[in-house]
Rosetta silent file (secondary structure, phi, psi, omega in degrees, C-alpha in Angstrom):
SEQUENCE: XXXXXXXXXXXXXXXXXXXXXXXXXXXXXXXXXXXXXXXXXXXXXXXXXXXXXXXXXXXXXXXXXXXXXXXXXXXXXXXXXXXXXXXXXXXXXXXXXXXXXXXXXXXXXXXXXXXXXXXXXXXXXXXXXXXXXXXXXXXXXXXXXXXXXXXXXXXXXXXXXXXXXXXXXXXXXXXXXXXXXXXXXXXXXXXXXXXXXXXXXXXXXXXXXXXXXXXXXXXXXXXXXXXXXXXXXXXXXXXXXX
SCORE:     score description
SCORE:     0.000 S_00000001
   1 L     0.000  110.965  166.776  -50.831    1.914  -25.043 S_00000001
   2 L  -105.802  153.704  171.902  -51.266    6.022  -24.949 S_00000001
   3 L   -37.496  136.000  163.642  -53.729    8.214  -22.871 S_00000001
   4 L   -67.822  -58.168 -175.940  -56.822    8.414  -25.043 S_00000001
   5 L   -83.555  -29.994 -179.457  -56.850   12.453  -24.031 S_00000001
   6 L  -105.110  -12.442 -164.592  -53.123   13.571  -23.542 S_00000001
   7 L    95.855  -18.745  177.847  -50.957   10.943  -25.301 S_00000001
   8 L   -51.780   98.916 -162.399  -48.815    9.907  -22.467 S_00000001
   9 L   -44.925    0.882 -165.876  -47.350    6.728  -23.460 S_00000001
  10 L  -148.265   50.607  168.275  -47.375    5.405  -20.106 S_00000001
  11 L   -62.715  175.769 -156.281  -50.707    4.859  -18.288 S_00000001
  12 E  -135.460  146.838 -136.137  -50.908    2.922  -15.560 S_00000001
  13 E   -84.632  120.421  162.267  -52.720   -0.468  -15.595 S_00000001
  14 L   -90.898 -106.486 -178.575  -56.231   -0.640  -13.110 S_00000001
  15 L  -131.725  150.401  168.284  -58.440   -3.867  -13.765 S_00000001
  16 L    57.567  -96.874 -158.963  -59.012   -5.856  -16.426 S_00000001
  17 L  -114.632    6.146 -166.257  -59.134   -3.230  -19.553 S_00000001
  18 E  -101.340  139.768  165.115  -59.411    0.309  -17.471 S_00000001
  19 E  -126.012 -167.338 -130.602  -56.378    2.484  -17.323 S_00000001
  20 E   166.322  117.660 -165.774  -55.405    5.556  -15.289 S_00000001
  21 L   -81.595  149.274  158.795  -53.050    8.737  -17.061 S_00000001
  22 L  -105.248   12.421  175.808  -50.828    9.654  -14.525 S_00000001
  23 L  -106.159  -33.222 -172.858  -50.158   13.301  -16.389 S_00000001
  24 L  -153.944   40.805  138.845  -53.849   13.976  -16.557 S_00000001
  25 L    78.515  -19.460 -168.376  -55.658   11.991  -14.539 S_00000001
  26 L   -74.789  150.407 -173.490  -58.214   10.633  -17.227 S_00000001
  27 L  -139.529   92.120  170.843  -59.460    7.048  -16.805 S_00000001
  28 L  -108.062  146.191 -177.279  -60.398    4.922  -20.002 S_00000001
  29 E   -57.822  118.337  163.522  -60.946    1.691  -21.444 S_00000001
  30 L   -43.222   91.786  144.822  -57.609   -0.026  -23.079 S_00000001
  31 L   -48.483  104.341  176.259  -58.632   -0.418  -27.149 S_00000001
  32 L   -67.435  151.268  171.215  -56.586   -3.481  -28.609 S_00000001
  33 L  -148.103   99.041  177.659  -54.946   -2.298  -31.696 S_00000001
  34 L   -34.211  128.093 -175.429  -53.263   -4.412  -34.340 S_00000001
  35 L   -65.214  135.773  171.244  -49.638   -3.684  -34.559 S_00000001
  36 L   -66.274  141.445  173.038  -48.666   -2.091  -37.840 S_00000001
  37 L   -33.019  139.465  156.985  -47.523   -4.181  -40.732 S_00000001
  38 L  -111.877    3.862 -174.866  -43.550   -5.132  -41.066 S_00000001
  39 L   -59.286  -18.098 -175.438  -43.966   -6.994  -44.150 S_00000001
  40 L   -97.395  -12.833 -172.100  -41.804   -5.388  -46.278 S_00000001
  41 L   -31.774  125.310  169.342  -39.336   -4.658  -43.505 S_00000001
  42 H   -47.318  -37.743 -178.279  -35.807   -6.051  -44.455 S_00000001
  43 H   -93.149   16.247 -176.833  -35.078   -7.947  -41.093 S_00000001
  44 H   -67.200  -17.489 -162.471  -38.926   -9.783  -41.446 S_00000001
  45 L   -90.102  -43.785 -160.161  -36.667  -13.439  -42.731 S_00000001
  46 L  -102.290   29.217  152.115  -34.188  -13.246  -39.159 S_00000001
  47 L  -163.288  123.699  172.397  -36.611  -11.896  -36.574 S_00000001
  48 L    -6.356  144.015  174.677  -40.053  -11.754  -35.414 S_00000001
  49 L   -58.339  -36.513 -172.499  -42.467   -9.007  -36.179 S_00000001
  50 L   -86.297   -5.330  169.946  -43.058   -7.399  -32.635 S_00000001
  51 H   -74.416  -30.216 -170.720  -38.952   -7.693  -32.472 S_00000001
  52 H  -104.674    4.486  102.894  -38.587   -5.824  -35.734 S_00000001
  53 H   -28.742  -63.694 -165.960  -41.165   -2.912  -34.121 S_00000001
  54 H   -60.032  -65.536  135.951  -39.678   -2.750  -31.539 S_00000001
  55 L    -0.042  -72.456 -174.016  -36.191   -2.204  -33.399 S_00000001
  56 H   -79.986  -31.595  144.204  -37.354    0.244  -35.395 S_00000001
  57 H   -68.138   10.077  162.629  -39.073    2.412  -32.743 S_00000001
  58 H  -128.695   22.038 -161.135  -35.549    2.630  -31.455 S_00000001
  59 L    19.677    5.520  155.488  -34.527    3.634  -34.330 S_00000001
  60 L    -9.318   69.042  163.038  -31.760    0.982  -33.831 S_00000001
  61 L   -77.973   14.358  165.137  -29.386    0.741  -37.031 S_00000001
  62 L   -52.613  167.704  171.818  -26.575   -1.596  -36.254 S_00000001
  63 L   -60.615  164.087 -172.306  -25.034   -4.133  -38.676 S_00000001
  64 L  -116.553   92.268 -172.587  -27.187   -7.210  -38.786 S_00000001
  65 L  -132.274  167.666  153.279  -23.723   -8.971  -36.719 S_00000001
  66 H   -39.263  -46.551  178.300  -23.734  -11.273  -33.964 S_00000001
  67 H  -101.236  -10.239  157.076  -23.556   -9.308  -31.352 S_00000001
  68 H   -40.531  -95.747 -146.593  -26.213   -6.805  -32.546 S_00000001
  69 H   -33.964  -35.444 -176.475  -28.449   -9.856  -32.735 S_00000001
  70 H   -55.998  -68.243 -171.568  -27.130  -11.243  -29.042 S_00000001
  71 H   -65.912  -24.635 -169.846  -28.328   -7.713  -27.798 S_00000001
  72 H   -77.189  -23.805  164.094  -31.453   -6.981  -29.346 S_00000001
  73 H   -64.242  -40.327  176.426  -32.497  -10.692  -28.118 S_00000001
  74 H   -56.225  -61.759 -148.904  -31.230  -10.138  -24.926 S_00000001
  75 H   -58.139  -22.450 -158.340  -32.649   -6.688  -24.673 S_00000001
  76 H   -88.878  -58.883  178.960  -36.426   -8.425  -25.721 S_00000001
  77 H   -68.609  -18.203 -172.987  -36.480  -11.407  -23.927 S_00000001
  78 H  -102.321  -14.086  134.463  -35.850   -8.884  -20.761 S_00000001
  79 H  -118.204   45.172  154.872  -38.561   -6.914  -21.924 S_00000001
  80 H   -36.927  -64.254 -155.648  -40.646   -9.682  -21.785 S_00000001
  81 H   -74.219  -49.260 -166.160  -40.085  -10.517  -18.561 S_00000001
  82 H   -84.576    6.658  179.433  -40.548   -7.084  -17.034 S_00000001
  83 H   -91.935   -3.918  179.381  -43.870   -6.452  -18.855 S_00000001
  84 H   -85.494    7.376  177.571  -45.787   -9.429  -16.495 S_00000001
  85 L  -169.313   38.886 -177.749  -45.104   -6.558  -13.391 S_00000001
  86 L  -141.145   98.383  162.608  -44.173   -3.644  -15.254 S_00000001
  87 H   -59.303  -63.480 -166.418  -47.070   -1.160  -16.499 S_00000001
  88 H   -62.236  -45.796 -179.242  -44.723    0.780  -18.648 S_00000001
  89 H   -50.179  -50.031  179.568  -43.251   -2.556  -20.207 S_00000001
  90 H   -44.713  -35.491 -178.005  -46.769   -3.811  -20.572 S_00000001
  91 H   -65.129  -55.246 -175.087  -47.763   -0.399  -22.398 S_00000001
  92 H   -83.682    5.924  159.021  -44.910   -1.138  -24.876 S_00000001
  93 H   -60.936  -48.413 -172.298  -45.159   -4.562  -25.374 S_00000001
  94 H   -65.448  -30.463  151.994  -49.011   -4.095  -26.414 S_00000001
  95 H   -41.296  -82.229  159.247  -47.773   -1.656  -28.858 S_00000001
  96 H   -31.533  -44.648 -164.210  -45.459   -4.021  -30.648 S_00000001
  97 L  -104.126  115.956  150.759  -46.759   -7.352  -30.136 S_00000001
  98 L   -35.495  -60.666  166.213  -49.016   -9.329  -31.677 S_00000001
  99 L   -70.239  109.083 -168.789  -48.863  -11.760  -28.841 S_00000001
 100 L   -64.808  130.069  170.932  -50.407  -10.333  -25.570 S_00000001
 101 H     5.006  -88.925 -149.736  -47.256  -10.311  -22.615 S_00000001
 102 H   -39.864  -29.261 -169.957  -49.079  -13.089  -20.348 S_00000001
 103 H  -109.005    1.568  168.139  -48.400  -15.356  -23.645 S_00000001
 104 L   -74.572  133.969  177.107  -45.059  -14.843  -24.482 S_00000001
 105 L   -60.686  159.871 -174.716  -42.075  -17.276  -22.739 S_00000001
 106 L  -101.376  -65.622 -174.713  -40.438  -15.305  -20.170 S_00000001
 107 L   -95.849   99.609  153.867  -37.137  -17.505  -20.247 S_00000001
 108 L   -84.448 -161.686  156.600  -36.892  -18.632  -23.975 S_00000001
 109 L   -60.958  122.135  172.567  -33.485  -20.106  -25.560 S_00000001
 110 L   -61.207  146.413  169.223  -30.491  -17.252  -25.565 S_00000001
 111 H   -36.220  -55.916 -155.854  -29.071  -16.697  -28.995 S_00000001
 112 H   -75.121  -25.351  154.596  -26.110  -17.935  -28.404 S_00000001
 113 H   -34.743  -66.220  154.680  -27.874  -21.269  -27.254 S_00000001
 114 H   -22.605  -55.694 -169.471  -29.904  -20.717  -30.577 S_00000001
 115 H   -95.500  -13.543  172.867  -26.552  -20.867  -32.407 S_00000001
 116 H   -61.275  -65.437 -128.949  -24.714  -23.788  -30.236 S_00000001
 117 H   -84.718  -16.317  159.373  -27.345  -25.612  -31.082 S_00000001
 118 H   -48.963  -55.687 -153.512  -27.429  -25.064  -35.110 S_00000001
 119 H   -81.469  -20.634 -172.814  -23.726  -24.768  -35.630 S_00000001
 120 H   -83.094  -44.098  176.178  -23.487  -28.423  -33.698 S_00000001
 121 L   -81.747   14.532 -172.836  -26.297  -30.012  -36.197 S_00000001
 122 L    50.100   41.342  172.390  -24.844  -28.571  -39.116 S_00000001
 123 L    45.471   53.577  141.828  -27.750  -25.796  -39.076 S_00000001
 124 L   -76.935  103.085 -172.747  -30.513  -28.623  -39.040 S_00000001
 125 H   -44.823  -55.017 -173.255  -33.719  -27.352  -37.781 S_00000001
 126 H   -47.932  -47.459 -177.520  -35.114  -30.411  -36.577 S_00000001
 127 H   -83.585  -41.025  151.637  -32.434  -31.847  -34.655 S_00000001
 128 H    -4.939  -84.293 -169.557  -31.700  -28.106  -33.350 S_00000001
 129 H   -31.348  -53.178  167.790  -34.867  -28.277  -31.980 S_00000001
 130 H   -34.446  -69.182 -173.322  -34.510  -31.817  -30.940 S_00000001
 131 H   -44.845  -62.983 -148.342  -31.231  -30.331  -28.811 S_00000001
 132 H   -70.905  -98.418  169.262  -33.444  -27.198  -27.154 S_00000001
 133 L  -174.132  125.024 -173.583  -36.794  -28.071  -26.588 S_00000001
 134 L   -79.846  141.375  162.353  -38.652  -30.516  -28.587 S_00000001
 135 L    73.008   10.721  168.870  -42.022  -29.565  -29.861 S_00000001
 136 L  -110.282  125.674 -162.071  -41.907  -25.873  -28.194 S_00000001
 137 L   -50.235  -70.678  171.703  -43.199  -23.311  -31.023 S_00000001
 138 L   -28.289  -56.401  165.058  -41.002  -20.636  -29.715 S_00000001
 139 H   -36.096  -70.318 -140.669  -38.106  -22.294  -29.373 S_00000001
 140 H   -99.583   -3.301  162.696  -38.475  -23.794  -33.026 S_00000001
 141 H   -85.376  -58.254 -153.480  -39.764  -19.804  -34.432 S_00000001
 142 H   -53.102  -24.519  173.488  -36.426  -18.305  -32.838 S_00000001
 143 H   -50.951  -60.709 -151.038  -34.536  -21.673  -34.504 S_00000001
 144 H   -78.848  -27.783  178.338  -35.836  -20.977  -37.891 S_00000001
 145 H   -58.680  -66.259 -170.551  -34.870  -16.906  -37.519 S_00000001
 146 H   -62.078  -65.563  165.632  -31.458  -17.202  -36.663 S_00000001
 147 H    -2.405  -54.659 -167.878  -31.072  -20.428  -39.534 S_00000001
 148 H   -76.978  -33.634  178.825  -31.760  -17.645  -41.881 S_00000001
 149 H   -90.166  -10.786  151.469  -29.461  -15.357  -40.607 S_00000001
 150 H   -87.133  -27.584  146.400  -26.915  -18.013  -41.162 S_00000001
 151 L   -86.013   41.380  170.354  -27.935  -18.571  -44.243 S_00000001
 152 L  -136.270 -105.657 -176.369  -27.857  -15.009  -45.445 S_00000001
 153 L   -72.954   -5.486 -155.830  -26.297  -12.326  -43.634 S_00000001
 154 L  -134.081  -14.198 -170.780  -24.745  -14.309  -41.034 S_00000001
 155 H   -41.182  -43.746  175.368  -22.976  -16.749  -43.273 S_00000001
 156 H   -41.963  -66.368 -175.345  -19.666  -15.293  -41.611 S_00000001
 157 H   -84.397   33.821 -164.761  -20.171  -16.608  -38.398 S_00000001
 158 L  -107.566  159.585  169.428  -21.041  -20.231  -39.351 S_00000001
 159 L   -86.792   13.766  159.730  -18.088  -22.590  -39.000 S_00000001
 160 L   -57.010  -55.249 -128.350  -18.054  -22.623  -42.774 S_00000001
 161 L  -100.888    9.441 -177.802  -16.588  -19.805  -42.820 S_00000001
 162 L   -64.818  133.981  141.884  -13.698  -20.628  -40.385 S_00000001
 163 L   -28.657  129.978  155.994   -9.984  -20.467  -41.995 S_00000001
 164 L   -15.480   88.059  140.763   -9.318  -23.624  -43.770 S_00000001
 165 L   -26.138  131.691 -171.720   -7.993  -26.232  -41.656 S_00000001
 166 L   -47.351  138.574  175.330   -4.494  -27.795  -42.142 S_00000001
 167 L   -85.673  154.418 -160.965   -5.400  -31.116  -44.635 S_00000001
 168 L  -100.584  144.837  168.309   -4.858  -34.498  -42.178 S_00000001
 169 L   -20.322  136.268 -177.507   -2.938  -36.989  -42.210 S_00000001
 170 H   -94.166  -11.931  170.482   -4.340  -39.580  -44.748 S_00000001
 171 H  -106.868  -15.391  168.758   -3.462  -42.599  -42.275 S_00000001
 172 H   -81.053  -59.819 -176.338   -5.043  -40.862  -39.383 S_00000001
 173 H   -33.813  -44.155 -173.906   -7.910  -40.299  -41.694 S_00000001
 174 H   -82.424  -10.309 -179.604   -8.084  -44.357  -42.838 S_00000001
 175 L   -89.011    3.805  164.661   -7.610  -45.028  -39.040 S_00000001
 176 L   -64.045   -6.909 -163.313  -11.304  -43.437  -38.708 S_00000001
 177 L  -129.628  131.411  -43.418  -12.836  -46.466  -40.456 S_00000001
 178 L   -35.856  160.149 -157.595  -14.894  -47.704  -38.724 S_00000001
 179 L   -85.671  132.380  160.418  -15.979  -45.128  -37.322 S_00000001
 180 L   -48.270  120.439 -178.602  -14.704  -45.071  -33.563 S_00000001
 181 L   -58.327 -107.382 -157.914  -17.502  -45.433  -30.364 S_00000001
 182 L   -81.912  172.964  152.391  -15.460  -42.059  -29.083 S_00000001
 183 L  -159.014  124.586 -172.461  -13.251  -39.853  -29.853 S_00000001
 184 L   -65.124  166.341 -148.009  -10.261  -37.968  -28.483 S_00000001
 185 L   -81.441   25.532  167.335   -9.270  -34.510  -29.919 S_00000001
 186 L   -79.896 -115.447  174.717   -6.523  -36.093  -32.015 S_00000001
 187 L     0.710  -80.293 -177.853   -8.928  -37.968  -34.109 S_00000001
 188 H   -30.324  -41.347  174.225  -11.722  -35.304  -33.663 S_00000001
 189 H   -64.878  -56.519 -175.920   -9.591  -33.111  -35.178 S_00000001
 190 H   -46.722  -47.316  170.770   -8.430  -35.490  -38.218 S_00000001
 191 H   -53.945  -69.016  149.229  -12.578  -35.821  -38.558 S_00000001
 192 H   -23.137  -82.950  176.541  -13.289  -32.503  -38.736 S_00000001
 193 H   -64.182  -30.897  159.461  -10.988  -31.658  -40.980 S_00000001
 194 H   -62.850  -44.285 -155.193  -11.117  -34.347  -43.297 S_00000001
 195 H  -107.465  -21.970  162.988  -14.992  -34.017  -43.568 S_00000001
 196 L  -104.100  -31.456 -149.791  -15.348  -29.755  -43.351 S_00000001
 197 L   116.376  -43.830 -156.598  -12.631  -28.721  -43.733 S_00000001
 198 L  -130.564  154.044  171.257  -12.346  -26.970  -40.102 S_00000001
 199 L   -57.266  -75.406  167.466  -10.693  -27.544  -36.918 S_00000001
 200 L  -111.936  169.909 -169.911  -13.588  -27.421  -34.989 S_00000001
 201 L  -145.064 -125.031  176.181  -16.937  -27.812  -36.402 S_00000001
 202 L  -106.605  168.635  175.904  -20.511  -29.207  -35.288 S_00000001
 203 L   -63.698  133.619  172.355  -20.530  -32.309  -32.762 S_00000001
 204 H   -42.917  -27.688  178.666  -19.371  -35.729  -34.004 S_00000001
 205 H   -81.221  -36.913  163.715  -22.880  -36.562  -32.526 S_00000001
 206 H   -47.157  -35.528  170.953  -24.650  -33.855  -34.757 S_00000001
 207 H   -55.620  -55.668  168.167  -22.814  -35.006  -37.448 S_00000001
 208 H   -55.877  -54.320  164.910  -24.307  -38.816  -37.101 S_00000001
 209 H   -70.533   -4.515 -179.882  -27.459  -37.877  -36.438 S_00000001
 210 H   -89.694  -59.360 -164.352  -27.519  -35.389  -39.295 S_00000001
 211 H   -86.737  -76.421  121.297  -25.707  -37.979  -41.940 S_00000001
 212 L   156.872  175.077 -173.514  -25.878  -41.154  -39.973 S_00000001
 213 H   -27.583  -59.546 -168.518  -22.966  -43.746  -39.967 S_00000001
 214 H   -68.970  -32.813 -169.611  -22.852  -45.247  -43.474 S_00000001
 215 H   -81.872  -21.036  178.186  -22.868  -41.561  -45.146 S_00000001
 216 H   -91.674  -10.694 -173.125  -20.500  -40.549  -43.198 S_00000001
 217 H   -78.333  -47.834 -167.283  -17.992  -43.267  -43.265 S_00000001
 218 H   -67.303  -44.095  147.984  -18.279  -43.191  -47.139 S_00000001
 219 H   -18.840  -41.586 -177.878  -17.493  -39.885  -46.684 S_00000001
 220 H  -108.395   -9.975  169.064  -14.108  -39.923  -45.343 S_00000001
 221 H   -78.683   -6.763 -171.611  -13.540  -42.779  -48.170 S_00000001
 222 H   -92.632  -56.022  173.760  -14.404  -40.288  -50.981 S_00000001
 223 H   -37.734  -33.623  166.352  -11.998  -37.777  -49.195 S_00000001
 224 L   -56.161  -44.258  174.278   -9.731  -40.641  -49.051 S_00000001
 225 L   -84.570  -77.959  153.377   -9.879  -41.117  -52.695 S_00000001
 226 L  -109.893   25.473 -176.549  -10.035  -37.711  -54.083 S_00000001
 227 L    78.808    7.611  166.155   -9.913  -34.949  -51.518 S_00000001
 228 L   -71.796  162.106  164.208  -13.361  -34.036  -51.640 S_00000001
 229 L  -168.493  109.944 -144.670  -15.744  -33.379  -49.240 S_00000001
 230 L   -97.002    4.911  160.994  -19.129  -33.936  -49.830 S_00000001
 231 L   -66.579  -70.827 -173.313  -20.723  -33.626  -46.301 S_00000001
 232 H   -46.909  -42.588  167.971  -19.625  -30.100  -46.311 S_00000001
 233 H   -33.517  -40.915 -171.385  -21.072  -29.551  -49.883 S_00000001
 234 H   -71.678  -67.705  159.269  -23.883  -30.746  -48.503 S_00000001
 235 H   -28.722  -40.165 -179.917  -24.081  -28.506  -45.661 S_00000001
 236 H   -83.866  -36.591 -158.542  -23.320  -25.167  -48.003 S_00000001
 237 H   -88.441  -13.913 -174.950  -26.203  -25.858  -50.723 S_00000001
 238 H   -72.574  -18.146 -167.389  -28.280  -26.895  -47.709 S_00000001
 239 H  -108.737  -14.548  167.943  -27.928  -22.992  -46.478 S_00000001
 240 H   -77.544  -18.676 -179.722  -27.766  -21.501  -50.094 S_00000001
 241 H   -66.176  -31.694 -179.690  -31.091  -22.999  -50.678 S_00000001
 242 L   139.332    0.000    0.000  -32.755  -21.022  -47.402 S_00000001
């Protein structure tokens, strides 16, 4: 929101839709105005539209990396927060955002929560979600953003992409069958790595609920047989597909 007469980007809010310049004094009604298009904008598959505005009115060029993404989430979600008692946040939120302030979460899920909870389900939306907070949109938009950014650009920091784990013992492996009610990081490890690949990976409960028992059990018998390992397969074509 700018001054109708001088341009000053930062009037200050009276009631309801009237605002007040504080460079020149003029005092006019707040015009909603759709936020310009981002569609072709490169970063429209891993972040929101009024995020990718916002971004680019900050001329903000980092790598599309982890911890870019941690800050620009951080940075977002905080000015979120400060636009429900912040006039200037409020002006530039209204700019950006589709969604007026008052309807945006104040505290969503932090990225790196966002990525705990992916990297544990073996970057399953549902069960993500499940993990988070079930059945809250937000939650389940910022889920599906980052997902993308693991399957793209982000692939690097998935625990695919982890150095190779040493391959395990093939009698610690057969001593996995049946599958164990717990398990202590000996074994966890031998699981892991028999079935990814990796040291550590997503949780043996993410795993179960992703696969359930019988697939995965058959699993460590195919590995058993020929050294395959056809969870993880599973897991890569599920992220080259999107």
């Amino acid at each position: 929101m700018r001054c109708v007469q001088c341009g000053d980007p930062h009037p200050t809010r009276l009631r309801g839709r009237r605002r007040s310049c504080r460079s020149c004094g003029a005092v006019f009604l707040e015009v909603p105005v759709a936020p310009r298009s981002v569609a072709d904008d490169p970063l429209v598959p891993y972040l929101p539209a009024r995020m990718i505005r916002w971004i680019r009115d900050n001329d903000d060029d980092r790598p599309l990396d982890r911890a870019t993404l941690t800050s620009w989430y951080q940075e977002f979600d905080a000015l979120v927060l400060r636009a429900r008692t912040d006039d200037t946040a409020a002006g530039l939120l209204a700019e950006i955002s589709e969604i007026s302030a008052g309807d945006l979460p104040t505290r969503p899920p932090a990225f790196p929560q966002v990525c705990a909870a992916l990297h544990a389900t073996c970057y399953d939306l549902r069960l993500a979600e499940a993990r988070l907070a079930p059945g809250d949109s937000w939650t389940a938009e910022r889920l599906a953003h980052v997902r993308a950014w693991f399957a793209g650009p982000g692939r690097a920091a998935t625990w695919l992409a982890a150095p190779p784990a040493a391959s395990p013992d093939r009698e610690a492996v057969a001593r996995l069958l049946p599958l164990p009610d717990r398990f202590e990081s000996a074994r966890l490890r031998t699981f892991f790595s028999a079935l990814f690949q990796v040291d550590r990976g997503p949780s043996p409960i993410g795993v179960l609920d992703r696969f359930g028992a019988e697939s995965v059990e058959a699993a460590l018998r195919t590995y058993l047989r020929d050294g395959s390992r056809p969870l993880r397969e599973q897991v890569v074509a599920d992220l080259d597909a999107g």
